[in-house]
C-alpha positions in Angstrom: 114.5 -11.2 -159.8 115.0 -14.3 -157.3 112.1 -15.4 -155.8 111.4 -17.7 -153.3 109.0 -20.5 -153.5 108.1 -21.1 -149.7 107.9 -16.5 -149.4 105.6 -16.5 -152.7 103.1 -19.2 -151.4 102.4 -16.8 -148.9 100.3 -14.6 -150.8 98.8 -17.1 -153.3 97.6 -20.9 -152.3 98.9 -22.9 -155.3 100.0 -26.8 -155.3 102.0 -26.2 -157.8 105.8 -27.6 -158.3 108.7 -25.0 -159.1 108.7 -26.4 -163.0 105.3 -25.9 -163.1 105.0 -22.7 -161.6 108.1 -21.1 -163.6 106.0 -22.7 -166.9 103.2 -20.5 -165.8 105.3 -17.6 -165.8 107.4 -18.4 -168.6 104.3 -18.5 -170.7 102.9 -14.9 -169.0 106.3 -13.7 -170.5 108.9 -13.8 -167.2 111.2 -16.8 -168.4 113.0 -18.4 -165.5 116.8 -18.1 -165.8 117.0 -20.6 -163.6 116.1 -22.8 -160.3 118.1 -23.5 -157.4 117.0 -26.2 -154.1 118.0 -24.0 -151.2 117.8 -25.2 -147.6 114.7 -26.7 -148.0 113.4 -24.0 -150.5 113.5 -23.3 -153.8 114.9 -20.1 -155.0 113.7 -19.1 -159.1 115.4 -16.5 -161.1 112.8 -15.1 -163.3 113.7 -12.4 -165.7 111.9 -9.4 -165.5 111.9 -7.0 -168.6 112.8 -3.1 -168.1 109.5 -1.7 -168.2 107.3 -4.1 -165.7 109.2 -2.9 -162.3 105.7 -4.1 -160.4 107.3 -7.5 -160.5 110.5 -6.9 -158.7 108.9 -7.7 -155.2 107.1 -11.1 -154.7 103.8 -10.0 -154.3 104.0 -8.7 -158.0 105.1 -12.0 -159.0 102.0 -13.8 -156.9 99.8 -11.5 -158.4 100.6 -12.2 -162.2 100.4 -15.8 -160.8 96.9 -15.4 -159.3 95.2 -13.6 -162.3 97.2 -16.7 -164.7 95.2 -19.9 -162.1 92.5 -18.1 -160.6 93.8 -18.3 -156.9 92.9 -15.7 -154.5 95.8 -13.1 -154.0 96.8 -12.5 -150.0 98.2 -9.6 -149.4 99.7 -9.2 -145.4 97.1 -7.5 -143.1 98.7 -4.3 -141.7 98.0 -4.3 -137.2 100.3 -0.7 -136.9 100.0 -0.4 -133.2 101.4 3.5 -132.6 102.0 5.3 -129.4 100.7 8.6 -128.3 103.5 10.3 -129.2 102.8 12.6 -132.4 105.5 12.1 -135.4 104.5 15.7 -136.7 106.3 16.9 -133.5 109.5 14.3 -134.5 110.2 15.3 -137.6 110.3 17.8 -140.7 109.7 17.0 -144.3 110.7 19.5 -146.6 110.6 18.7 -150.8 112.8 21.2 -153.0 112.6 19.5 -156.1 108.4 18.1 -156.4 109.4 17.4 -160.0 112.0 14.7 -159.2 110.7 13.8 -155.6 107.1 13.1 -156.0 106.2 11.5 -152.5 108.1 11.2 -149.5 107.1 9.3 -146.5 108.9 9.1 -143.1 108.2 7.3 -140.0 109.7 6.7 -136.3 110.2 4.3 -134.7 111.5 4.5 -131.0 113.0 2.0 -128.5 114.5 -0.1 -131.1 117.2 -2.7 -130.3 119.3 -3.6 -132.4 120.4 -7.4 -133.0 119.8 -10.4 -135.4 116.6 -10.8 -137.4 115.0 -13.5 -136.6 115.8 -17.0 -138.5 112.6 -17.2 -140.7 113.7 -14.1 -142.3 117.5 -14.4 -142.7 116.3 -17.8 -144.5 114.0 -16.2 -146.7 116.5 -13.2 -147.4 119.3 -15.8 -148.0 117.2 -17.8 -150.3 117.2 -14.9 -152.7 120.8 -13.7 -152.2 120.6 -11.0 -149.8 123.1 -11.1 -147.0 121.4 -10.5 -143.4 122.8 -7.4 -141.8 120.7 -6.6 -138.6 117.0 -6.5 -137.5 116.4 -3.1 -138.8 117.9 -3.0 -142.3 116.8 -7.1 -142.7 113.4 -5.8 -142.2 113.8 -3.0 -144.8 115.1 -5.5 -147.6 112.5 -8.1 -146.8 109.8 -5.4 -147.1 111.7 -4.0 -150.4 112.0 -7.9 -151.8 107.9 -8.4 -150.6 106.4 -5.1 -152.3 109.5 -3.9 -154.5 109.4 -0.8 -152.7 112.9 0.4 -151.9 113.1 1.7 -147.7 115.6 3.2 -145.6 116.1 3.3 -142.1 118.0 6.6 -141.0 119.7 6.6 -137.7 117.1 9.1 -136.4 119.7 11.0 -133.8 122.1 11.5 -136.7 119.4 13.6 -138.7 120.7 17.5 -137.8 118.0 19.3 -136.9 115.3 16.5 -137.2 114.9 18.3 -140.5 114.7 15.9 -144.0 115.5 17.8 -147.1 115.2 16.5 -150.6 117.2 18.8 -152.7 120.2 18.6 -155.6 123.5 18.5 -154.3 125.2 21.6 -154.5 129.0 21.8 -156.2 131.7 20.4 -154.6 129.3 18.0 -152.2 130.6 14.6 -150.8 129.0 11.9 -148.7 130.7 8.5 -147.8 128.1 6.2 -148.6 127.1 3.2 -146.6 129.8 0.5 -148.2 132.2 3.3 -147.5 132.4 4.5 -151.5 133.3 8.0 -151.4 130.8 10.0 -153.5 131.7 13.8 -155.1 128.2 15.2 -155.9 127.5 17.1 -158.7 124.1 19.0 -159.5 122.3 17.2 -161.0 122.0 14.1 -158.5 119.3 14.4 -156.2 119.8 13.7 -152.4 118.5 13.7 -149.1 119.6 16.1 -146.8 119.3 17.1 -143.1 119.6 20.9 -142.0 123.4 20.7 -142.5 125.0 17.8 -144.4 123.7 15.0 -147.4 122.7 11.8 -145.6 121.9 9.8 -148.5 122.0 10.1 -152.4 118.1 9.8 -153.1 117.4 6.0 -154.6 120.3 4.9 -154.3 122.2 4.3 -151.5 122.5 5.8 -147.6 125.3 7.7 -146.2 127.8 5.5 -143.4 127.0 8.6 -140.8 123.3 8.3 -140.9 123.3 4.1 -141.0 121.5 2.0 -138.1 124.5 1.0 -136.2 124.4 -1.2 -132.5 124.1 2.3 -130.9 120.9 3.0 -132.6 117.7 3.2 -130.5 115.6 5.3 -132.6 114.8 4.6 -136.3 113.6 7.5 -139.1 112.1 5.2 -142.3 112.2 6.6 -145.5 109.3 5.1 -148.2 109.2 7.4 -151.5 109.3 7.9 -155.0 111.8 9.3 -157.1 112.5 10.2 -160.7 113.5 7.2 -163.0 116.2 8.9 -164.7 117.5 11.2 -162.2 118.6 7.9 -160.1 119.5 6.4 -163.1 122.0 9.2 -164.1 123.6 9.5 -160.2 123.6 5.6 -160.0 126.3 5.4 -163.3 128.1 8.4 -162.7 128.8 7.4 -159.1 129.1 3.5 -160.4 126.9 2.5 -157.3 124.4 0.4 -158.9 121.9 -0.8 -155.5 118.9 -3.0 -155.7 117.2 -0.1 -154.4 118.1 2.0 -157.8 117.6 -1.0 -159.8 113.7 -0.6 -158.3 113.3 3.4 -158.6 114.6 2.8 -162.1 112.2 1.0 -163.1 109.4 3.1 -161.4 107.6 2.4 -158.1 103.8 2.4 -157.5 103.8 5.7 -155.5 100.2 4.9 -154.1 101.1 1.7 -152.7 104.0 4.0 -150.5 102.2 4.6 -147.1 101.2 0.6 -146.6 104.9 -0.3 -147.8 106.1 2.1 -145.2 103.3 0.9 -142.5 104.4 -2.6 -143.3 107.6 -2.2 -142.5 107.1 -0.1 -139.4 105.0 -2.7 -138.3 107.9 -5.5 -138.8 110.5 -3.6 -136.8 108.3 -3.4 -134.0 108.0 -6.5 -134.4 111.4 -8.2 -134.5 113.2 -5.4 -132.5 110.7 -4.3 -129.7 110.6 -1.0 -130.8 107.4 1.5 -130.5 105.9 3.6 -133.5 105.0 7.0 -133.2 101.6 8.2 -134.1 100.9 8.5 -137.5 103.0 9.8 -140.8 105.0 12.7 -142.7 103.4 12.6 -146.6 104.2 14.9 -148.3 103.0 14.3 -151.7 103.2 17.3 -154.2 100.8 16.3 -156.9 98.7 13.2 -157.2 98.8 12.2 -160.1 95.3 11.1 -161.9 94.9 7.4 -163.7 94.0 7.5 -167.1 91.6 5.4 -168.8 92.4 3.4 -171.8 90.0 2.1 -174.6 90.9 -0.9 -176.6 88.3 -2.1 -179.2 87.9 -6.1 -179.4 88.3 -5.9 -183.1 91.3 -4.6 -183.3 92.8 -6.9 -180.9 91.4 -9.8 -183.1 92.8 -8.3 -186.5 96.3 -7.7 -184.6 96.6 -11.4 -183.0 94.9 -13.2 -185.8 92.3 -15.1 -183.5 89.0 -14.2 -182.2 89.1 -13.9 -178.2 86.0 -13.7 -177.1 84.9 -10.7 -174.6 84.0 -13.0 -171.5 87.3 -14.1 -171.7 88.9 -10.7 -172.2 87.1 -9.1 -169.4 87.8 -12.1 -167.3 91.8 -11.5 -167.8 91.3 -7.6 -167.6 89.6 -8.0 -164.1 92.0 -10.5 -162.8 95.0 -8.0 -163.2 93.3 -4.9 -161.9 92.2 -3.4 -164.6 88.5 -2.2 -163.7 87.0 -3.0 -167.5 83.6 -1.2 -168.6 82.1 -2.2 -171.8 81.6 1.1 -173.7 79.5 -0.7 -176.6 80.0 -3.3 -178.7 83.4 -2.5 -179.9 85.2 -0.9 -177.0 86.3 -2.0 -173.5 87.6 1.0 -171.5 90.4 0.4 -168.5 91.7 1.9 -165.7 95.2 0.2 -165.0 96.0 0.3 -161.5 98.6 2.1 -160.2 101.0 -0.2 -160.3 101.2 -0.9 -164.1 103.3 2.2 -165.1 103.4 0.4 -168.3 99.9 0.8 -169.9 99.5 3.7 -171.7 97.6 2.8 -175.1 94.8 -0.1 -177.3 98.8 -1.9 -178.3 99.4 -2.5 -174.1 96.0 -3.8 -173.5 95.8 -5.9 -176.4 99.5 -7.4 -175.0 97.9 -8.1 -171.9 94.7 -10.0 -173.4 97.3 -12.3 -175.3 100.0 -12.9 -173.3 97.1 -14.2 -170.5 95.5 -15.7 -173.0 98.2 -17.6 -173.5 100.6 -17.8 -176.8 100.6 -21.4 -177.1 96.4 -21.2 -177.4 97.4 -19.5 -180.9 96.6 -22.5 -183.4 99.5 -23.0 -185.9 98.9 -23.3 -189.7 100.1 -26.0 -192.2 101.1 -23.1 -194.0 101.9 -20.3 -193.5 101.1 -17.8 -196.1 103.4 -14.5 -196.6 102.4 -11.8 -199.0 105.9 -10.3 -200.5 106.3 -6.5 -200.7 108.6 -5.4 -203.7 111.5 -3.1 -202.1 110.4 0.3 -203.1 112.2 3.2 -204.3 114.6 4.1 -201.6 115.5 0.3 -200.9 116.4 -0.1 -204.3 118.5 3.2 -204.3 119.9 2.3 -201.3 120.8 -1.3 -202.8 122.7 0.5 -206.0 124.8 2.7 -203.9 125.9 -0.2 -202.0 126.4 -2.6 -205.2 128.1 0.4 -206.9 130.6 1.0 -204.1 131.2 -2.4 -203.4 132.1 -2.6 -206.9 134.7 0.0 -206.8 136.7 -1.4 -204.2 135.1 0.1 -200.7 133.9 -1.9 -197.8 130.6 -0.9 -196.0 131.3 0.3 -192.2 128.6 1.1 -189.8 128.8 2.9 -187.0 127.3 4.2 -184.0 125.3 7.9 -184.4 128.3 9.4 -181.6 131.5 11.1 -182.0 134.1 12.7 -179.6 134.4 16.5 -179.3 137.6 16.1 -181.2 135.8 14.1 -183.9 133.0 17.2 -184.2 135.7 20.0 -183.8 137.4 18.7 -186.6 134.9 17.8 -189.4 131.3 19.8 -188.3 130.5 23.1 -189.5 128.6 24.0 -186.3 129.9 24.5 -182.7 129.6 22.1 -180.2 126.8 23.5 -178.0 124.9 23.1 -181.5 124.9 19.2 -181.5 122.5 17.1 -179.6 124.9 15.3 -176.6 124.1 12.8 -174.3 124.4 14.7 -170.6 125.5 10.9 -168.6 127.1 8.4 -170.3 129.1 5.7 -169.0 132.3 6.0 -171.1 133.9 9.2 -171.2 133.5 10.3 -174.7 131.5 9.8 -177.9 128.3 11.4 -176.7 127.7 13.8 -179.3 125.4 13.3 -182.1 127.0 13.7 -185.3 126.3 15.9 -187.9 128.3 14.4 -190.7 129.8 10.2 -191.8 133.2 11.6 -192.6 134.4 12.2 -188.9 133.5 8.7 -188.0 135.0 7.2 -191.2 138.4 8.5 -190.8 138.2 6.9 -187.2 137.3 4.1 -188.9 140.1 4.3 -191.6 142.8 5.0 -188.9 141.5 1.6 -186.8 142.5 -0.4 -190.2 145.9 1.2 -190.5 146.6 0.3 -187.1 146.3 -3.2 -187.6 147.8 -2.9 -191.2 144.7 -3.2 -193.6 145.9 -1.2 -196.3 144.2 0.2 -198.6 141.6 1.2 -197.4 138.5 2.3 -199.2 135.2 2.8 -196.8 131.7 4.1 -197.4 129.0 4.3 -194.9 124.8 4.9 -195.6 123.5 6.2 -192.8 121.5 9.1 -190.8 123.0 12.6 -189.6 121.4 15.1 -187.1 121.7 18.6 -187.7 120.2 21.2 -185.7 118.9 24.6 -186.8 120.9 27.6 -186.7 118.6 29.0 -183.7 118.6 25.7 -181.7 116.7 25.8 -178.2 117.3 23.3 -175.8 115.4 20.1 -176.2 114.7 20.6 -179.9 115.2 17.7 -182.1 117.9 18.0 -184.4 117.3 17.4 -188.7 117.8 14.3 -189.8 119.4 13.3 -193.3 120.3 10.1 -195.1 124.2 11.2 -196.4 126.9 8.4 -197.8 130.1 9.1 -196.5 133.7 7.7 -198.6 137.0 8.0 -197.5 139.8 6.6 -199.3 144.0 6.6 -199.7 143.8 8.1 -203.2 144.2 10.9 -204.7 141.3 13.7 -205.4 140.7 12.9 -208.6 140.1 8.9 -208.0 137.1 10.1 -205.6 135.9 12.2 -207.9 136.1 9.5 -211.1 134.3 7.6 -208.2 131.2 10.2 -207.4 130.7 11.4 -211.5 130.1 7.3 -211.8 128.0 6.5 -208.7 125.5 9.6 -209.5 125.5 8.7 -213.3 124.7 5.3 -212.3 121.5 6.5 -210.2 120.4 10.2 -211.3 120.6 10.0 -215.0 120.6 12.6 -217.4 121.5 15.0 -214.4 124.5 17.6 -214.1 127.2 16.8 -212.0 129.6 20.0 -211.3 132.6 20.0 -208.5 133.0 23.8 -207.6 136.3 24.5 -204.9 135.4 25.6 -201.7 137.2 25.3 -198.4 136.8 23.6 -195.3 139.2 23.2 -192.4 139.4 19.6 -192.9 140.6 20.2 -196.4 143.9 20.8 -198.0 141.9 20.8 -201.1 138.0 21.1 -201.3 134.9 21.6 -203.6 131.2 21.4 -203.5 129.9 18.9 -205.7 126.2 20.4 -207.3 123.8 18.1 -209.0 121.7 20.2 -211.5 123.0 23.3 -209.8 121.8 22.2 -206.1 124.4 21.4 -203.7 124.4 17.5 -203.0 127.9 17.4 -201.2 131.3 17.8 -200.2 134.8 16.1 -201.3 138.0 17.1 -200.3 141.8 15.9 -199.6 142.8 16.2 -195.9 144.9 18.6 -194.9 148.0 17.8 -192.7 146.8 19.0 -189.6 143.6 16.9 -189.2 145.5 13.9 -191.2 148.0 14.0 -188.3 145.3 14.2 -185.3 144.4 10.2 -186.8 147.7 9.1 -187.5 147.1 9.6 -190.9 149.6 11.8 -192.1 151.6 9.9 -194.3 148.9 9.0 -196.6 147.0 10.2 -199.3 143.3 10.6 -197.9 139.9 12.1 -199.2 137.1 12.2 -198.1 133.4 12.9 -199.3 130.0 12.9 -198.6 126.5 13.1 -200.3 123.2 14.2 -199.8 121.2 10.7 -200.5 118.4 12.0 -200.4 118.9 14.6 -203.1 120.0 11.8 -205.1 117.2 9.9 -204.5 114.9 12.5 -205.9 116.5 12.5 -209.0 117.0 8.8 -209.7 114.2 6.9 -211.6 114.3 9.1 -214.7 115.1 7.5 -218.0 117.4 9.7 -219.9 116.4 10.4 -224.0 118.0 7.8 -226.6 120.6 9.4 -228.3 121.7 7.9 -232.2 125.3 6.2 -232.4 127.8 9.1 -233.7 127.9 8.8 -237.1 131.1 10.2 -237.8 134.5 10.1 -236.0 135.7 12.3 -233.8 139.0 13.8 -233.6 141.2 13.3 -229.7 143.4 16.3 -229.1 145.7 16.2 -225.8 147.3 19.1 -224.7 149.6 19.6 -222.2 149.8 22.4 -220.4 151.9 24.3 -217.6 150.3 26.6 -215.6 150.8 28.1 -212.5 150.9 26.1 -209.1 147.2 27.6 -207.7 145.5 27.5 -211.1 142.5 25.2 -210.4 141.0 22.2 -212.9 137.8 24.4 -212.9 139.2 27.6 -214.5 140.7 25.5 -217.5 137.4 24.0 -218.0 136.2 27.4 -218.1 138.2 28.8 -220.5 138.2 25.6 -222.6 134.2 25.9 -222.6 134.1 29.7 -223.5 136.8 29.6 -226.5 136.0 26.2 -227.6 133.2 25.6 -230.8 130.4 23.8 -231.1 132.1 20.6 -232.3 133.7 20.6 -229.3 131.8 17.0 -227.7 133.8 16.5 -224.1 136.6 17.9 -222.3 138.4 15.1 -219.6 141.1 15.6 -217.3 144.2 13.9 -218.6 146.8 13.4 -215.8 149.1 15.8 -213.3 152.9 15.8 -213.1 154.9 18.4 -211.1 159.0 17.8 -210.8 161.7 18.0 -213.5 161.9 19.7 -216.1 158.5 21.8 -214.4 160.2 24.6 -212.6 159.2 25.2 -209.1 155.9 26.6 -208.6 154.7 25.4 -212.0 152.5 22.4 -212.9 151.7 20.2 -215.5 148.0 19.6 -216.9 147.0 17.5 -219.5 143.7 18.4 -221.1 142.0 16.2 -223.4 139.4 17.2 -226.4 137.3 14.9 -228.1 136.3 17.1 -231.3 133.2 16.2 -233.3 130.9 17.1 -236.4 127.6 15.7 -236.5 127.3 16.6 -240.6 130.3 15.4 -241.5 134.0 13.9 -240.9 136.5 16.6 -239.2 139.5 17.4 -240.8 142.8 18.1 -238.9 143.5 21.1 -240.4 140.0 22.1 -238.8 140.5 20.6 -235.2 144.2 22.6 -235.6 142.2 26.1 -235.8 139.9 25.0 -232.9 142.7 24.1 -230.6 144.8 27.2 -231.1 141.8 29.4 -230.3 141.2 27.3 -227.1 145.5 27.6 -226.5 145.4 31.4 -227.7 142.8 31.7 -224.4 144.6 29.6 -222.1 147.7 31.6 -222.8 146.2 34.8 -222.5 143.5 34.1 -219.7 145.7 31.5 -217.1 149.4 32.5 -218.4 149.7 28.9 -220.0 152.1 27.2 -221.7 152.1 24.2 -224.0 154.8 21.9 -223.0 157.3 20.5 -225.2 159.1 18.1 -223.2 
């Protein structure tokens, strides 16, 4: 927000310098960007934060300056001289959306001429950046710079029907805006409409038909409030940003709208001869009631660390507006005025009483003394996963919580009107929120081929948002902690991978991979920890490998539930004595047919196989010559042992022709020979 000295000394006496006014500011938390000698003036850029939009006008500014010295605020006198002629009888106010429209003001002005504004105020206006224009929309800006209430000034014999309509746009609507942009409406944008025709997108910006031109005589002026996010959402789809939008996105004071409006009327009259009609259109759907706010005096001393006494904090609360009343001894109650949108709870107040207070009045200790929290059970989870995976070879990515629709199509279970999206965003895609790490992972994966990092092994701890099956609109989707991987290796390698990161956290717990499909996967399971699913693995399939440019690789993919894993990790699994006998290694290797799964051996290994039987591990794959086509080859190893006593072969023999003999008879296999 540019401000200028010479305009802000009107409404507050101060002998200050620039330097020492912006150090006022500065220290009431509006740092100046910068300063700038202009013409005899001095112009300051003071940042303004998002949520304080009662600053973006100068007598904002003065008045955080008055309440910070104790000079006496001045704010303008209004002397509206209005001629007999009734502007009930001029003009119709009609409001079709109260809910996004919650005042709207209008004024005439007749017998305006139009010309140059007069020098004092193109120097002001030029000061602070704003080209002059003519007497009539000068004045507007000036008003809008003075209060930080956005104005229009409509060409009044332009407006069909004398008729003012705030309404949505309807499909298919277009308005040429007033630097000759050409708008296509949609509905949810919220304009201003005569009986016929938009003549302005609400907020935001005027339509060239409807603009005060030479010709213009008489002058319609807008002063109103609108929705926040409404202008916000038709100001970046329509990419016409306007320091009017800027304003009504960061809320007005609606209250303050008829003397804005009367101001202004008053200054045309002023600079172009014109004559205002008697009285105003407001029409003001629902007032909207202040609400008090408490803040006890103890809490703001535990919070800050100091003791502020209560002369001073009523002293600061009265000096901003704030109407304080001492409840009891503990608790000062406030009514914010209505231009402090931003006070809603004990935290604002308790801002307020420090930042007037003043930061730098906060003594500083020698020492300062930090007590040190241990990281608790989920930090320290969280910390093995990542040591564990960085270990194995993968990189940590993080990523934004948005996909595309292709990303979600492709690797979410639900449909797309299930997910939580973003309505207005300002690139075209990635604005849905998405329900699994994998999707965004393989983006990431296909980024790194593109520029030849290769491998490529990836994990990723983070949130997903899932909504219910019955999702209503506005519902909050589920959240859940998952850890996606993706990798160019084979199945197997991600599954080695997952048995060793859940071993390494829930011990003593039963990890099981069951097949399943998905329509990501050419090959899938379910991984189950003690019986409860935890997650998904799975190779990609050639279709969705080939939508990332990823189908001449090897990929797979997985995810976990972390915080299923969390629940089980912390347990201290039961001491077991060293083996005191050998065991005996038997590797057989098998051909079976092509769709016989890892799973179903295991099966039949486990239900022909003895007690001695101590582990049963996946040996290796081969498929080609001399394996005829449609065969594979699977080599199973056994690790055979007897806790009473040392195994003999000819033993281990009978136990692995029982578990062949059910192979052979249950899958069809056959022990190769070559």
């Amino acid at each position: 927000m540019k401000i200028s000295l010479d305009w802000l000394r009107d409404y507050v006496e101060m002998d200050l310098s620039a330097n020492e006014i912006g150090d006022i500011l500065s220290n009431l938390g509006f740092p100046i960007e910068s300063t700038e000698p202009i013409g005899g003036d001095t112009m300051l850029d003071v940042e303004v934060t998002s949520n304080r939009g009662d600053c973006l006008g100068h007598i904002g500014v003065a008045r955080e300056l008055a309440a910070a010295t104790g000079a006496e605020l001045k704010i303008p006198a209004i002397e509206l001289t209005e001629s007999d002629k009734d502007v009930q009888a001029m003009v119709q106010v009609k409001i079709n959306e109260p809910a996004l429209c919650n005042r709207y003001t209008a004024r005439v002005i007749e017998g305006v001429k139009v010309g140059p504004s007069p020098r004092w105020m193109q120097k002001r206006l030029e000061t602070i950046g704003v080209r002059s224009v003519n007497n009539i929309v000068d004045v507007t800006n000036y008003v809008m710079m003075e209060t930080g209430q956005p104005l229009h000034a409509f060409e009044y014999d332009e407006i069909g029907g004398q008729m003012i309509i705030i309404r949505k746009a309807v499909k298919d609507e277009q308005l040429v805006s007033i630097d000759e942009t050409k708008c296509d409406l949609n509905e949810a944008m919220l304009i201003i409409a005569d009986e016929i025709i938009p003549v302005a997108i609400a907020g935001v910006m005027g339509g060239l038909d409807s603009e005060v031109s030479e010709r213009t005589t008489t002058v319609l002026l807008e002063a109103a409030h609108f929705d926040p996010v409404t202008i916000r959402g038709a100001a970046r789809k329509l990419v016409l940003q306007s320091e009017a939008s800027f304003r009504f996105e960061r809320h007005v004071d609606t209250e303050n709208i008829d003397w804005a409006s009367a101001r202004c009327a008053q200054l045309i009259a002023e600079v172009s001869g014109g004559t205002v009609a008697k009285g105003i259109i407001d029409v003001w759907p629902e007032k909207r009631q202040r609400e008090t706010i408490t803040m006890r005096p103890s809490r703001m001393n535990a919070l800050l660390g100091i003791e502020i006494s209560l002369d001073k904090v009523l002293s600061i609360f009265t000096a901003l507006g704030f109407t304080p009343e001492v409840k009891n001894d503990d608790l000062i109650a406030c009514t914010p005025p209505s231009w402090r949108h931003d006070l809603y709870r004990e935290a604002d107040l308790i801002e307020e009483a420090a930042r007037c207070y003043g930061y730098d009045n906060i003594p500083v200790e020698p020492k300062i003394h930090i007590e040190v929290a241990p990281p608790n059970l989920r930090e320290k989870t969280a910390g093995k996963v990542r040591s564990f995976l960085n270990g194995a070879g993968f990189y940590e990515s993080i990523n934004i919580s948005f996909v595309d629709t292709k990303t979600a199509q492709q690797f979410c279970e639900q449909t797309l009107e299930q997910h939580l999206s973003v309505a207005d965003v300002s690139q075209k895609n990635l604005n849905l929120l998405r329900q699994n790490l994998i999707g965004s992972l393989i983006s990431v994966m296909q980024s790194n081929y593109n520029v030849g990092n290769r491998p490529c092994r990836l994990f990723e701890l983070a949130n997903t948002f899932i909504s219910d099956v019955n999702h209503k609109p506005g519902q909050l989707p589920n959240e859940h902690t998952r850890i996606g991987l993706v990798m160019d290796d084979d199945f197997r390698v991600m599954r080695g991978v997952i048995e060793e990161l859940v071993q390494s956290i829930a011990l003593d717990s039963t990890l099981e991979f069951k097949p399943a499909s998905f329509k990501w996967t050419q090959t899938g399971a379910e991984i189950l920890l003690d019986g409860e699913v935890i997650g998904v693995a799975g190779l990609l399939n050639d279709k969705t490998a080939a939508q990332f440019d990823l189908d001449k690789q090897v990929v797979t993919a997985a995810e976990l539930d972390f915080d299923l894993l969390l629940e089980k990790s912390g347990a201290i699994p039961a001491a077991k004595p060293i083996p005191r006998f050998p065991a005996i290694v038997r590797d057989l290797s098998l051909i079976v047919d092509e769709p016989v799964a890892w799973a179903q051996i295991a099966s039949v290994v486990q239900d022909k196989a003895p007690a001695e039987l101590e582990q049963i591990d996946f040996g290796g794959l081969y498929r080609g010559k001399p394996i005829p086509n449609g065969k594979k080859s699977i080599t199973v190893s056994l690790r055979f042992r007897d806790e009473q006593g040392t195994l003999r072969h000819e033993t281990v023999d009978g136990f692995e022709g029982a578990i062949l003999g059910g192979l052979t008879e249950t899958l069809g296999a056959e022990l190769r020979t070559a």
